[in-house]
C-alpha positions, 0 to 999 in steps of 0.5 A, a space after each residue: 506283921 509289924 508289931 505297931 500294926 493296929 486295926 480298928 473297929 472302924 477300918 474292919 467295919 470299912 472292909 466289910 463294907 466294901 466287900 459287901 458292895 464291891 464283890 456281891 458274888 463272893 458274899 456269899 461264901 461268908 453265909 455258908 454255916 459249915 463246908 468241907 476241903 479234903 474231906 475234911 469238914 469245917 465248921 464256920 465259927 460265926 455262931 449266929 449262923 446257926 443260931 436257933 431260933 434265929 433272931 426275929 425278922 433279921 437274917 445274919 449273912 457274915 461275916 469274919 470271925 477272929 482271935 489274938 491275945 491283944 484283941 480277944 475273940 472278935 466278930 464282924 457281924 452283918 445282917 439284912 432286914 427288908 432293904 436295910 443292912 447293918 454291920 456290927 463289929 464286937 472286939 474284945 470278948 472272952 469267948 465265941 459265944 460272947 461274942 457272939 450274943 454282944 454282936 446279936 445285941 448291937 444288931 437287934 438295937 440297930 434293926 429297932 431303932 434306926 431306918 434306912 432311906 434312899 435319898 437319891 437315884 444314880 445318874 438323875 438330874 439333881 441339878 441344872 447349872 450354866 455351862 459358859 463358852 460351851 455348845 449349850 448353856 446347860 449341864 445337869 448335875 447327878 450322883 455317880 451312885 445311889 444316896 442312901 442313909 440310915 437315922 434313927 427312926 422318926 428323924 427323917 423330917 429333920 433331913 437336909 440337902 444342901 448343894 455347892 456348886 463349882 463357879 464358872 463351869 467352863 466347857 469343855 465338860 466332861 461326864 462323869 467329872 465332879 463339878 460340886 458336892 451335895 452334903 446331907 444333914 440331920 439337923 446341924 449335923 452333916 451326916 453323908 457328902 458326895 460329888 455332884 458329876 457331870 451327867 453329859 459332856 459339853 463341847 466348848 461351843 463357837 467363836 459366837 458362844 465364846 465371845 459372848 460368854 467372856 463379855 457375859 463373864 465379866 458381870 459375874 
């Protein structure tokens, strides 16, 4: 690898993410505390896999152990409570068991005093916006996938949702095409933005709807 080629806790913590989400089968490979190749049998260094007695209420499931000189003894961590799953990343520490305890540390914080809500479904109506020069006057808007978002416990009455919309959406429209964006916030923080998409097609309507809507155009 190239000597200038850094990696952060933050792009570990993407891939984790990713790999949770986007290849739920293989997963499942990561929660496994020893396995055996060649009749050989290897254990698996993550320590809180075996860790006795577990941590209360939270089940860890992963995920990556690692070590370099520069970095020291590293650990991806990932655990889930009820329908909340949180991932840690600890670099730097001098052994596996360190590791190991500062991971078991930062997961334990999270699981107490942070909750996860799912905001919106996938593939629901959120909005209904005018649709110009097309074979209908309506086109709902929705996610491409579930919203969820994890505050601190005891702040969700300080969510917000906020939605903007493209102007002048003209037919055709196609589904599954972002015609806007919904931005989440906390207070006066954005926490979370996602596109808003087309959730049905609009073919471009008839001469009639194409004439009326250009003279309408002019007034907006």
């Amino acid at each position: 690898p190239d000597k200038q080629h850094y990696s952060t806790a933050r792009d570990t913590a993407r891939i984790a993410e990713f790999l949770i989400r986007d290849f739920p089968d293989y997963y499942r490979w990561y929660s496994e505390p020893e396995f055996t190749y060649n009749n050989i049998p290897q254990q698996n260094r993550n320590l809180l896999l075996r860790r006795e007695p577990p941590i209360v209420g939270i089940k860890v499931d992963g995920m990556k152990t690692g070590y370099t000189e520069a970095a020291g003894y590293c650990l991806v961590a990932s655990a889930k409570q009820g329908e909340m799953r949180l991932i840690s990343v600890v670099m730097g520490t001098k052994n596996e068991k360190v590791r190991a305890e500062e991971s078991e540390k930062m997961l334990d914080y999270g699981f107490r005093f942070f909750e996860t809500y799912r905001l919106y479904q996938a593939y629901k109506p959120l909005d209904i916006e005018r649709v110009w020069q097309g074979n209908t006057e309506q086109l709902q808007l929705g996610l491409s996938e579930p919203l969820y978002v994890t505050i601190p416990k005891g702040q969700q009455t300080q969510l917000n949702a906020t939605g903007h919309i493209n102007r002048h959406i003209m037919a055709p429209v196609t589904a599954g095409k972002t015609y806007g964006r919904l931005q989440i916030s906390l207070g006066s923080q954005v926490i979370s933005e996602r596109p808003l998409v087309a959730l049905t097609e609009v073919e471009v309507g008839n001469l009639w709807n194409k004439l009326m809507d250009s003279f309408l155009l002019l007034f907006y």
